[in-house]
C-alpha positions in Angstrom: -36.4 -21.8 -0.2 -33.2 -20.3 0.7 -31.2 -22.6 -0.6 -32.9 -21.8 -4.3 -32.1 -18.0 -3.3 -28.5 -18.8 -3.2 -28.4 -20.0 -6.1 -30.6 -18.0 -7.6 -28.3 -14.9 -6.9 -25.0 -16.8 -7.6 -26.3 -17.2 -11.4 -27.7 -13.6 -11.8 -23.9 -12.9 -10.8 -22.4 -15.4 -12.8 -24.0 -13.7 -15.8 -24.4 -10.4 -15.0 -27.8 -9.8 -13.1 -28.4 -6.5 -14.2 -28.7 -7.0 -18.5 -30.7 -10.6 -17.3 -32.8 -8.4 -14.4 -33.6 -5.8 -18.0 -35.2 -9.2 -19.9 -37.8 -9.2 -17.4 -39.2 -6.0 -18.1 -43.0 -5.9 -19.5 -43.8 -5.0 -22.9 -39.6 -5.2 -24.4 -40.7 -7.3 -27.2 -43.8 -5.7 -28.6 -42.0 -2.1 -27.8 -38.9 -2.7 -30.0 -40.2 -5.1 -32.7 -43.8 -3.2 -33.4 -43.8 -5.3 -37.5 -45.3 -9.1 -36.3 -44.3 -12.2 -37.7 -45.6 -13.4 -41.2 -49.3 -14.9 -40.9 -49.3 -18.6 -42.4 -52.4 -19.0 -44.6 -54.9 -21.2 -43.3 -56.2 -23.9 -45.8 -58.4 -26.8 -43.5 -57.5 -30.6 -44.2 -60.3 -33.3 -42.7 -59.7 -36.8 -41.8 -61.0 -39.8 -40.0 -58.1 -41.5 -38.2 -59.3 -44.3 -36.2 -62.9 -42.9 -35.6 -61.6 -39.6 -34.8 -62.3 -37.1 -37.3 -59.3 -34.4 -37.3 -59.4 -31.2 -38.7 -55.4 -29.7 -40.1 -55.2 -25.8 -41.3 -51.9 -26.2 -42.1 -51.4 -29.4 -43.6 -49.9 -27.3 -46.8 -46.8 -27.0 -45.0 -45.9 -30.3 -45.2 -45.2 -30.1 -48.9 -42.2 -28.7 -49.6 -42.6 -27.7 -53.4 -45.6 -24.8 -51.9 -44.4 -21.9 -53.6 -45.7 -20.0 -50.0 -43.6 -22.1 -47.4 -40.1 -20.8 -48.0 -41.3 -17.0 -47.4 -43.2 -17.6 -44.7 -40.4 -20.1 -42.9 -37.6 -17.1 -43.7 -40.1 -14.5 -42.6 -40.4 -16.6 -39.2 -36.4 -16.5 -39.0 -36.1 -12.9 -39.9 -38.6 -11.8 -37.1 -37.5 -14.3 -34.3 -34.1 -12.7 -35.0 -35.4 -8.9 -34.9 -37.2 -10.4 -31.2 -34.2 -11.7 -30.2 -31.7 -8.6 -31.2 -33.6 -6.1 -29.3 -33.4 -7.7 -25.9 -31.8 -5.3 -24.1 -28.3 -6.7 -22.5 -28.4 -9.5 -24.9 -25.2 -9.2 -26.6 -23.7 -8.7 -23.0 -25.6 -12.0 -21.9 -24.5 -13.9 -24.7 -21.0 -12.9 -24.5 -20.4 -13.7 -21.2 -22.0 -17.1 -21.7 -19.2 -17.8 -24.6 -16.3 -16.5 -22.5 -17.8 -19.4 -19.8 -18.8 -22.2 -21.8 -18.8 -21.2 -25.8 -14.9 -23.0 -26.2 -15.7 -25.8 -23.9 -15.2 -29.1 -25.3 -18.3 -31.6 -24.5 -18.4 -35.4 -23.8 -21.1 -37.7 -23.9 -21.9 -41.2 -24.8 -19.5 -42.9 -23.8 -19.0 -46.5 -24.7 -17.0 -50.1 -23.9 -16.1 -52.8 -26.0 -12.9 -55.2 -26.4 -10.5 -53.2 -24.1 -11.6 -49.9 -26.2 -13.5 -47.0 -24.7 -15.8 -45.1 -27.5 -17.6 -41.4 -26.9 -18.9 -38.4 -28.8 -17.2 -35.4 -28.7 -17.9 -31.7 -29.9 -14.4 -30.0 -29.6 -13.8 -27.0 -28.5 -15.4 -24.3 -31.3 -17.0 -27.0 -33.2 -20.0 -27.4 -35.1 -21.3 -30.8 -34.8 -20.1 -34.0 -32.6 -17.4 -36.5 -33.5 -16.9 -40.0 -32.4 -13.7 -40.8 -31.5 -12.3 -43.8 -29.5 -8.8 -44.7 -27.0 -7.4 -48.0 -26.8 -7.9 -47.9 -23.1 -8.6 -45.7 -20.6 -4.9 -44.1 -20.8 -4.5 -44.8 -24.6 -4.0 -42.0 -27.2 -7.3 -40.2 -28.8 -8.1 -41.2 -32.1 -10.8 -39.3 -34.5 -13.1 -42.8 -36.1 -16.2 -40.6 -37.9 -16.3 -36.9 -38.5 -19.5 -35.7 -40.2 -17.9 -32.4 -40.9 -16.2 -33.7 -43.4 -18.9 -35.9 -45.2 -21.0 -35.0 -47.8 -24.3 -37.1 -49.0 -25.1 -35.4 -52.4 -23.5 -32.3 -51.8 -25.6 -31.5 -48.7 -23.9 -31.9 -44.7 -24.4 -35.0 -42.9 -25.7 -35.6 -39.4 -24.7 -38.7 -36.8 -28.1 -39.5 -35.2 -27.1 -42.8 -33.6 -23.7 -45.1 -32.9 -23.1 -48.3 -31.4 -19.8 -49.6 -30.7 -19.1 -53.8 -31.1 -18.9 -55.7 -28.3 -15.6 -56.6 -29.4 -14.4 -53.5 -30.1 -13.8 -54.0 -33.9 -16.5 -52.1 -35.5 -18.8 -49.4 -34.8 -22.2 -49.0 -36.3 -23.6 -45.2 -37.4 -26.6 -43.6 -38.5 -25.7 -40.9 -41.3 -28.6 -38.7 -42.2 -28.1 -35.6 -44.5 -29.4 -32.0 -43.9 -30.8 -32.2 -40.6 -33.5 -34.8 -42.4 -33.4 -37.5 -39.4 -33.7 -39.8 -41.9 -30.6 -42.2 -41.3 -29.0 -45.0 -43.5 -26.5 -47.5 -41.3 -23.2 -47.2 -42.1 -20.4 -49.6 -40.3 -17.1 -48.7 -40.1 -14.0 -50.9 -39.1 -12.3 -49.1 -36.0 -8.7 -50.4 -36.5 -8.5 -49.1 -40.4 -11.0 -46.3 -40.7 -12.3 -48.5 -43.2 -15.9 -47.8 -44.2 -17.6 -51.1 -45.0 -19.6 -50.9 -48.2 -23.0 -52.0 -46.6 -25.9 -49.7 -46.4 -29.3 -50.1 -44.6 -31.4 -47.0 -45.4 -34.5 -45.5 -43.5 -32.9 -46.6 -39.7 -34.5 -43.4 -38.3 -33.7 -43.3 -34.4 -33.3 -47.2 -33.6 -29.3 -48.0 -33.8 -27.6 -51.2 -33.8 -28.0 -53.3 -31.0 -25.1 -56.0 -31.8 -24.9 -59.9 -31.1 -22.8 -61.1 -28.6 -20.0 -62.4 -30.7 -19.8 -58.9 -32.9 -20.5 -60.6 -36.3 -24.1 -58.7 -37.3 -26.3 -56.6 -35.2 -30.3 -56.3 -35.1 -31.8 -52.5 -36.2 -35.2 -51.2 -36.5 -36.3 -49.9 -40.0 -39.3 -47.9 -41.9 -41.7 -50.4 -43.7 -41.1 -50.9 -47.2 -44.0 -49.2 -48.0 -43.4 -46.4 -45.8 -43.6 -43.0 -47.6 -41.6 -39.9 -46.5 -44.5 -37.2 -45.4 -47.1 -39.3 -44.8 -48.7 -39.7 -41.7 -48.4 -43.2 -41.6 -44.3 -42.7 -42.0 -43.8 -44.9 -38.5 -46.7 -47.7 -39.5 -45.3 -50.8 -39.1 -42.0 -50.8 -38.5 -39.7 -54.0 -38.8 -36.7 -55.6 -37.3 -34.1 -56.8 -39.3 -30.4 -58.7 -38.8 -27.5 -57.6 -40.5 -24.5 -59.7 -40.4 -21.8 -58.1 -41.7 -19.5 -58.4 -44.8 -23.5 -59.2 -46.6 -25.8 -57.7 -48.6 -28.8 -55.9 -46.5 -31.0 -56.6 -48.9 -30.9 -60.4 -47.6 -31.0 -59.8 -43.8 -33.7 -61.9 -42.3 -36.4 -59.7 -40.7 -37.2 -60.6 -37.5 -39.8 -58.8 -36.1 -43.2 -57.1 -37.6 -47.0 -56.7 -37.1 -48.0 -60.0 -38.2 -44.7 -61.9 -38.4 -45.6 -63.9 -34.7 -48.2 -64.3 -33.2 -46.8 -64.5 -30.0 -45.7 -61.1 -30.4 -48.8 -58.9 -31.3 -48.0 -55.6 -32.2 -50.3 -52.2 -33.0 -49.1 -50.4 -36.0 -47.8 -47.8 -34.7 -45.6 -49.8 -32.0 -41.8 -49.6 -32.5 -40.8 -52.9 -32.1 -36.8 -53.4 -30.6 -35.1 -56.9 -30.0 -32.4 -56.8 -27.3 -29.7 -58.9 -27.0 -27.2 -58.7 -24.2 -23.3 -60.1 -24.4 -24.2 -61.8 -21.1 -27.4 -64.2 -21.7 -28.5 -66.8 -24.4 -31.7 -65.2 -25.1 -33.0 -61.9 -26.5 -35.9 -59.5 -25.3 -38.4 -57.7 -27.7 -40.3 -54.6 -26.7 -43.3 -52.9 -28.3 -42.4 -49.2 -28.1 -45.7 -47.1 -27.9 -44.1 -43.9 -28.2 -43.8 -41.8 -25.2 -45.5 -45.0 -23.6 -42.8 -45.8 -20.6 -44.8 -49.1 -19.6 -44.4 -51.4 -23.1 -44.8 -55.4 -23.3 -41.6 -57.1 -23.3 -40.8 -60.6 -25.0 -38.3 -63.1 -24.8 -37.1 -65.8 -26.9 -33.3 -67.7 -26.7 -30.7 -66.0 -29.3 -30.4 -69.4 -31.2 -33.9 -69.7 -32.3 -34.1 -66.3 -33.5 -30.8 -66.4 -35.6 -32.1 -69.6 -37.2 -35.5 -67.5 -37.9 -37.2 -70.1 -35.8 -38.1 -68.0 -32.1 -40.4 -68.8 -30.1 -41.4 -65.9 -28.0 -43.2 -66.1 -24.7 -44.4 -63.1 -22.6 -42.4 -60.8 -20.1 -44.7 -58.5 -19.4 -47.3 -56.2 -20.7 -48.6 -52.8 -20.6 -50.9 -53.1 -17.1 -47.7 -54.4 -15.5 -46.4 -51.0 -15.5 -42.4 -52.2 -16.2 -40.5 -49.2 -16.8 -37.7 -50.2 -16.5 -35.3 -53.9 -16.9 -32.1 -55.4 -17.7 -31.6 -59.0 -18.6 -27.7 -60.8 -17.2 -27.1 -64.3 -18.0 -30.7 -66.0 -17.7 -32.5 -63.7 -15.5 -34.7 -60.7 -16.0 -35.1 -57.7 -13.4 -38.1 -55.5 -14.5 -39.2 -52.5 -12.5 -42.2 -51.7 -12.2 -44.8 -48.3 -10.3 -46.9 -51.2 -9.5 -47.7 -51.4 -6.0 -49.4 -55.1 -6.1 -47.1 -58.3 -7.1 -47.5 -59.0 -11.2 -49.1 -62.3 -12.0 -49.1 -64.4 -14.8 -47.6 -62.8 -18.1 -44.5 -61.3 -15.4 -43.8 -64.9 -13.5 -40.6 -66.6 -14.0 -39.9 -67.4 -17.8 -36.8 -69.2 -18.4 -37.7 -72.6 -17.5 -33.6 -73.9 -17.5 -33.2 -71.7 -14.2 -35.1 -72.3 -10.6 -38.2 -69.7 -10.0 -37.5 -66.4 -7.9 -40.1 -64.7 -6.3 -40.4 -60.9 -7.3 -39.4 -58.5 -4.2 -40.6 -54.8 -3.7 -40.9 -52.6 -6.8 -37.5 -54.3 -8.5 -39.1 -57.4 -10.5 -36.3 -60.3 -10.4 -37.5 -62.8 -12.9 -36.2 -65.5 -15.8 -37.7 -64.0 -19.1 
């Protein structure tokens, strides 16, 4: 408990403890802003979804050509900002928070392939994140994708996702316009610039996860018959290859409700395949969501380029794997499991000798 007052006092310090101390007070907000916020009109929508019948009021929001949205959205901004305004020792607050941190440039994602090193950037006063890339550790920084500078029918662009080549050469994107999350693949060769003219729309949040040798990487996509709006936008997703320099139109689907029947799949499960620069062989997983504990498959890389896999079992969801990383022909899951797994989790790959799991770190051959 001391410890957290320390540290509590060296912030209220940092930041000035008196304006912060003044936020605290009872009442500010209702005192200095008496006009409320816009009331949203309430207009019930029923359905049955999977015996459950669920009841909506606002269900008219999601259509965006309601003549009552736009007012009520700007009326929500206009009285947030009024809240916000009449904090007392705001302005102070937020100053000092810029003077500490508002021209700091921030790093993240940082990535490795072919002797390159690959990370997203915000510079120092600016807008949005960058990718840029060093040929080495010590080499010179290079700008590869600014989104500050794109435009997708007049309207800003986003970068929801990037993966760099194993080799370095190329680095795949997700471009979505106007905040929409709704990404389209773009890949773009590191050593030119050079924007390759392939496209793969509707790649929401799923980014390329590239084969070994760098030639194509596998994505996850909306269904074809996936409508933006609806609430079946995320129903049965698919798994496609791209190899690149071809047309996406052609790339072989890999994975989808129904494709195998060693991989069963819910509609609403995302489903991923995994490669891994290290091993022959690829791992699926059935993404439930916010689910942490999801199946996992395996099959060798061969058999699923030549659109011929045969996919056996990892583990599923009452194995309670949260965790795994395949390197050469073995499999390490981790599981909250406190009993060994059987069946579905024992050794896999039969070209490798059996190891017994150990503790809660699962060492198997997928």
């Amino acid at each position: 408990m001391k410890s957290n007052e320390v540290t509590r006092r060296a912030v209220l310090a940092a930041l000035g403890a008196a304006p912060l101390a003044s936020l605290l007070r009872p009442g500010w907000a209702l005192a200095d802003s008496p006009v409320g916020p816009p009331v949203a009109r309430i207009e019930p929508v029923s359905e049955t979804l999977w015996g459950e019948t669920i009841a909506d009021p606002y269900r008219w929001m999601e259509s965006p050509k309601d003549t009552e949205w736009e007012p009520f959205m700007r009326g929500q901004g206009e009285y947030a900002r009024r809240v916000l305004d009449s904090i007392p020792g705001r302005a102070a607050l937020r100053e000092r928070i810029g003077a500490l941190s508002g021209d700091a440039a921030v790093t993240s994602q940082v990535q490795t392939g072919g002797g390159r090193v690959f990370y997203e950037k915000r510079p120092a006063g600016a807008d949005a994140f960058k990718i840029f890339f060093r040929n080495g550790g010590g080499g010179e920084e290079r700008l590869l994708v600014d989104p500050g500078v794109i435009k997708e029918d007049g309207k800003h662009v986003s970068i929801d996702w990037w993966r760099a080549s194993p080799d370095g050469r190329h680095v795949a994107y997700g471009q979505s316009p106007a905040g929409s999350e709704m990404a389209t693949a773009h890949v773009i060769e590191v050593e030119t610039g050079k924007v390759l003219p392939e496209r793969i729309p509707r790649t929401p949040f799923v980014g390329a996860l590239w084969l070994p040798d760098g030639s194509g990487f596998f994505y996850t996509r909306l269904a074809d018959s996936a409508e933006i709006g609806s609430v079946d936008l995320f129903r049965d997703m698919v798994v496609g290859l791209h190899r690149l320099g071809t047309d996406p139109k052609d790339d072989l689907k890999v994975l989808a409700r129904g494709l195998h029947a060693d991989v069963p799949l819910e509609p609403f499960e995302i489903p991923v395949v995994i490669p891994d620069p290290t091993s022959d062989y690829v791992l699926a997983m059935a993404a439930g969501g916010v689910r942490r504990e999801n199946p996992l498959f395996t099959a060798r890389l061969a058999d699923v380029l030549a659109g011929k896999p045969q996919w056996r079992r990892a583990c599923e969801v009452a194995d309670e794997v949260v965790g795994f990383a395949a390197r050469g022909g073995e499999l390490y899951m981790l599981t909250t499991r406190t009993r060994p797994m059987r069946g579905c989790c024992a050794p896999r790959w039969p070209s490798l000798p059996s190891r017994r799991p150990r503790s809660s770190c699962r060492k198997a051959q997928p």
